[in-house]
N, C-alpha and C positions, 0 to 999 in steps of 0.2 A: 349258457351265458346268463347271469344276475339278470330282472328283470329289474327298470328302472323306475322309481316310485315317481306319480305327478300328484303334486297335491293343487287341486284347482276349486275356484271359490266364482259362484255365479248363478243363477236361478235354479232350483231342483231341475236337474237334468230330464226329468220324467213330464215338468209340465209342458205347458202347451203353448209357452213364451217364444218369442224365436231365439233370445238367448240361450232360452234351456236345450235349442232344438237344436244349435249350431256346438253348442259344448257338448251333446250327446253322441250328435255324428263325429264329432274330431274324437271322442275317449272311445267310443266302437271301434271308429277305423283303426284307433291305434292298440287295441287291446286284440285286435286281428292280426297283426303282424305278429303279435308273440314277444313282442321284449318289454310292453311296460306292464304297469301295473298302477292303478288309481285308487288314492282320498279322496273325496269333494264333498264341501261343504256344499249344503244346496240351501239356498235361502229364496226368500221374495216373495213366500207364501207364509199363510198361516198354517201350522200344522199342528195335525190331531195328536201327535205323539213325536219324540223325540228318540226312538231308537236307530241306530244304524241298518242302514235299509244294503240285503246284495241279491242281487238278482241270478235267478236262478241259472242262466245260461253264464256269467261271469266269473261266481262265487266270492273269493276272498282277493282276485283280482279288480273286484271295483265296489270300494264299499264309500256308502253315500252318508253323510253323518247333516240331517235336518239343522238349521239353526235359525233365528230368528232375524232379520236384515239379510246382512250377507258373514254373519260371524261379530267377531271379537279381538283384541289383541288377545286376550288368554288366551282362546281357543288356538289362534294359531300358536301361541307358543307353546301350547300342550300336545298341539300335529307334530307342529317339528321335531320336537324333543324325541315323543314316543313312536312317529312313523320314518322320522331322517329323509322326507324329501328330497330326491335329485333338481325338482325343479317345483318352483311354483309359477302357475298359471292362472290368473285371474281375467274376467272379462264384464265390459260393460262402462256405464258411462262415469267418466274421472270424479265423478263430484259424490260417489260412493265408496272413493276409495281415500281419503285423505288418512282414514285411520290404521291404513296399510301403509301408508307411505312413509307416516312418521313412525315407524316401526321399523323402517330399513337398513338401519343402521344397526338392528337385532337379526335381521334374516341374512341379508346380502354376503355378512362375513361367509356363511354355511353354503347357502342355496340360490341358486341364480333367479332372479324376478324375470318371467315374460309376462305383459301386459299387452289384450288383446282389445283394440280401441278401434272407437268407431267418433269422431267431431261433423256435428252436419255441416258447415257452414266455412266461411269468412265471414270475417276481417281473417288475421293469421292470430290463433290467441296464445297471445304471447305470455299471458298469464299459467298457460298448462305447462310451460316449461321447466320448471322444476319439477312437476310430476313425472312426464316425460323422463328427465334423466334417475329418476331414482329406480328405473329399470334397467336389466341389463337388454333388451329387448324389447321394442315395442311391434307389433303386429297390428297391421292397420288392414280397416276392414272393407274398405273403398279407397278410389282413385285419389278423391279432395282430401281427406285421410292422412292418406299417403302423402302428397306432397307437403299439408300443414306440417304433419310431423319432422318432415326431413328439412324444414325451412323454418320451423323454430327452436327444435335440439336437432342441430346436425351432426352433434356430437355422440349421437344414442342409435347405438345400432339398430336399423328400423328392417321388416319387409311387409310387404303386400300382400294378402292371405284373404280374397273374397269371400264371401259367405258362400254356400252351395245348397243344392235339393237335392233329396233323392229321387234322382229320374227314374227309379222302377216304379214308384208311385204314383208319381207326379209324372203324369205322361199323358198321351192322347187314347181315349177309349171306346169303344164302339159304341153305337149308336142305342142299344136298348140298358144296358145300365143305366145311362145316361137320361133316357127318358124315364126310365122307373124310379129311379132318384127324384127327379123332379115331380112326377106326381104322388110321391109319396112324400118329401121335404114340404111342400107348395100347394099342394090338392089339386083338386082333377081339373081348376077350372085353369089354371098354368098356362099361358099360351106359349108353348114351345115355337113358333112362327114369329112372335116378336121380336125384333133386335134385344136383345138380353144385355145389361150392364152390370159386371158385377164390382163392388166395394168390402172387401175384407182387410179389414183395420181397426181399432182400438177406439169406440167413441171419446176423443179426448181435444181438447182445443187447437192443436195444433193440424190433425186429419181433416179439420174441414169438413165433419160430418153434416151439419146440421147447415153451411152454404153450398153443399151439391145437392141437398134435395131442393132448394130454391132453385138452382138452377138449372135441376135435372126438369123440374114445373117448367120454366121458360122455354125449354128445349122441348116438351112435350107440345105444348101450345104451339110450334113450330111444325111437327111433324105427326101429329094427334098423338092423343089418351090411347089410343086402343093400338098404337104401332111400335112402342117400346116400353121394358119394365128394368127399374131399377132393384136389386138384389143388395141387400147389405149384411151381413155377417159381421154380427156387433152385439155388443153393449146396450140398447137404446137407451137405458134407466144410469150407465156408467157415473158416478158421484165424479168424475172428471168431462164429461162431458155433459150433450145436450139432452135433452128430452125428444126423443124423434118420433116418438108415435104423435104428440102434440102436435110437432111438425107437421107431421101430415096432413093430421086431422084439419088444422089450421087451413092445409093448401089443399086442400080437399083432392086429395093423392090415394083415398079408401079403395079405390076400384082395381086394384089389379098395376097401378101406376107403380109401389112400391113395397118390395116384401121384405121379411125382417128374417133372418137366422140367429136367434139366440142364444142355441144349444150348442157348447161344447162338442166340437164333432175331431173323428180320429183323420189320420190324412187321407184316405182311399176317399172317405167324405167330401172332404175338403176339395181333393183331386176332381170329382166328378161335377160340383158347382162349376170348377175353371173353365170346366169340359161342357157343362150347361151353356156356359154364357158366348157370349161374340167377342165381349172386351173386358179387360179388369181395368181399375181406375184407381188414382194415388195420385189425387191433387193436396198433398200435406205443403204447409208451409216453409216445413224442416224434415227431411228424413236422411236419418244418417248412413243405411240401405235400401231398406223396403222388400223384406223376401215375398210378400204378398205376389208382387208384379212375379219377380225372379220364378215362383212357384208356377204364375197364369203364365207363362210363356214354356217354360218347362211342358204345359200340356199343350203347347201349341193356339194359345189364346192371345193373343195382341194386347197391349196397356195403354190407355193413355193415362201420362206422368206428369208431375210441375217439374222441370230441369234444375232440381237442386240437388244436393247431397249423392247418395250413391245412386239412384235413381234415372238419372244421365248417362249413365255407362249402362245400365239395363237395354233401355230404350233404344240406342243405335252405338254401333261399332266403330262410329268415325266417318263411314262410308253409308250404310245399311241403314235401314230403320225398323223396329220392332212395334210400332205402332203410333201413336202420336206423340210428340212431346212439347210440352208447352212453355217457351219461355217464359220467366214470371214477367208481371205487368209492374210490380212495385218492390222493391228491395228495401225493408224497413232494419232497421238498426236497434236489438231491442236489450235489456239486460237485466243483472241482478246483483245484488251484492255479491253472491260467487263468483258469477260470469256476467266480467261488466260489460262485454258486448261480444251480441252474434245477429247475424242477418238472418232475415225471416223473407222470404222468395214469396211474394205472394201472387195471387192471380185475381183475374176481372172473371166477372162472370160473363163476359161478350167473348173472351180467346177459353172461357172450357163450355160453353153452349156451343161455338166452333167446331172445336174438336171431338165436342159429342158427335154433331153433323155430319164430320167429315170421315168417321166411323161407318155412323148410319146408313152413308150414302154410300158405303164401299160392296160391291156384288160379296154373293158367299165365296166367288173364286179367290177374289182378292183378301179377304179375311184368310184362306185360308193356307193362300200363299205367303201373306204374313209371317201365321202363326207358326207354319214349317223353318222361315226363318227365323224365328225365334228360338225356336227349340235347339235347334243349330248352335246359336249363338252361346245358349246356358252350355251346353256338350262342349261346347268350345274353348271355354272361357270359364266355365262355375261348376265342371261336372266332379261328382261325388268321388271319384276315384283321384284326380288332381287334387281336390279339396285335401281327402288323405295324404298324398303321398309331400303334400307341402308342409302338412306338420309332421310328418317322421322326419323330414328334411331338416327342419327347424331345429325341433328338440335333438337330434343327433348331434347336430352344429353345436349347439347350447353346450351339450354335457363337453362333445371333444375341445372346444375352446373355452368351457367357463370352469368346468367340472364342479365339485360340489363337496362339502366338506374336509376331508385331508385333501382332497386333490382340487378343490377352490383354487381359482388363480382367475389372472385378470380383474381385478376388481381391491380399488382402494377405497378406505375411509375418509381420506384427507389428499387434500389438494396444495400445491403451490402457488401462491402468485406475488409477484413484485409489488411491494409498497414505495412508493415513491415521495 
């Protein structure tokens, strides 16, 4: 059988974005099965060189062509031309693709559009609705997602396609890794006996970096300096976000109260911090999933979350709970000339000093009965093999009902409607 070409446009598959991380796992899994075969533009870095990059284990089946943003219309008109995609896939947030969109009316006639979307919030924006239908597909990457899309183009063939981890990584692991990691990340003076919080996220304004070290201080002054340490995996110096070593300095935080992970680390790394701590944390004001948490519970580590975006479906099942979740304290209405409005879920620092507490106070048993259902929950709901088998699903669908160049069908340029 032909194997079928995807041409998909979204961060270099190789960095260490979670969109690079979520388009890498979907063209693996499907480059396992045996019937496709992968283009990708990789953008959203600066790169040293622009040669086409293929990886030794793939070869000619996934060649990755560098470019700068996320591409071009040339560009893509010179993929198409020269590779005849069966399908293009693109992913990420709509306000990057406007110059794909106006382009559809040059792709569409050939090759079916899936777009893989992720909206944090309400109101319903009613404004992404013409982007929405210039798809033949939309792939939504959370619950709230899900339903904006199907409630303001319900005319656009939509499904549900969560993010996932690789739970062979991201798992729960014994006890001496685990500490040899720590006094080697941390130094010897690391109290492993302290309630451990960990924050891996993006120092940027919306994460909240720089009001949970305020109010990890209030929380400490509660329960002492010397009985819990806040861990962040970050940016401190991020040109989008805060200054956080000042911050400390400032709350005079120097003693062991808060440590910094700056370095780029691989996932087995990554994995044993989760595995370090007691809870991971993701008080953002807007997150449209958060694999941070998805990952810390994947190792059996509990989160407390603000209840917005995809975030809410992490945390508890309906019934269950996966660790704290904090309703927001204020629903603010914020916008921009693109996006004239979306809600921003905020929180008090009295319901996330709370739910720090109500962590704190919880025995090792109960943490760890947690964290077991946690991991449950990701296997149940977000696991790497489901993950795959939903996009072979998809793109099968796509090609048998949309097909693609002579065998295109479904799809007009021009509409009717009644003037009256």
């Amino acid at each position: 059988m032909k194997k079928r070409t995807i041409l998909t446009i979204s961060d270099v598959p190789f960095s260490p974005s979670g969109v690079a991380g979520q388009t890498k796992y979907m063209i693996e899994a499907m480059l396992r099965t045996g019937k496709y075969k992968f283009i990708s533009l990789g953008g959203a870095i600066k790169h040293k060189e622009y040669k086409p990059i293929r990886t030794q284990e793939w070869g000619d089946d996934w060649i990755v062509f560098p470019v700068d943003g996320y591409g071009n219309q040339e560009i893509i008109r010179s993929l198409i031309r020269n590779h005849r995609p069966d399908i293009l896939w693109f992913m990420t947030d709509p306000r990057f693709w406007e110059w794909l969109w106006l382009m559809e009316h040059e792709i569409r006639p050939q090759v079916p559009m899936v777009y893989y979307h992720v909206w944090d919030n309400y109101p319903y924006p009613d404004f992404n609705k013409s982007a929405y239908e210039s798809n033949d597909l939309v792939a939504t990457i959370s619950k709230v997602t899900d339903d904006i899309v199907k409630t303001v183009a319900p005319g656009v063939e939509s499904v549900y396609v969560p993010h996932s981890v690789d739970t062979n990584v991201f798992k729960k692991y014994s006890r001496e890794p685990i500490e040899e990691f720590s006094k080697k990340g941390f130094g010897k003076n690391f109290d492993k006996n302290k309630k451990i919080f960990f924050w891996n996220n993006r120092n940027a304004r919306r994460k909240q970096s720089g009001s949970l070290i305020f109010w990890f201080k209030e929380f400490l002054d509660i329960v002492g300096h010397e009985n819990a340490s806040l861990v962040m995996h970050t940016d401190v110096n991020d040109e989008h976000g805060q200054d956080l070593k000042k911050i400390i300095e400032y709350l005079n935080l120097t003693n062991g109260q808060v440590y910094f992970s700056t370095q780029k680390v691989d996932q087995k790394t990554l994995a044993l911090m989760y595995n370090m701590a007691d809870c991971t944390i993701n008080i953002s004001d807007a997150e449209g999933f958060g694999l941070a948490t998805l990952e810390s519970l994947a190792c059996e580590t509990p989160i407390i979350v603000n209840m917005t975006g995809g975030l809410q479906e992490q945390v508890t099942d309906g019934e269950s709970w996966f660790g704290v979740g904090i309703e927001p304290t204020s629903k603010a209405v914020i916008g921009s000339q693109t996006i004239p409005y979306i809600r921003e879920d905020r929180l008090s620092q009295e319901v996330v000093v709370n739910a720090l507490l109500k962590i704190y106070n919880m025995s090792k048993e109960e943490l760890t009965k947690l964290g077991k259902m946690g991991r449950n929950h990701v296997m149940t709901n977000y696991n790497f093999e489901k993950y795959g088998k939903q996009w072979d699903e998809v793109f099968t669908m796509i090609i048998e009902k949309h097909g693609s160049w002579k065998n295109r069908k479904n799809y007009k340029s021009w509409e009717c409607k009644e003037v009256i």
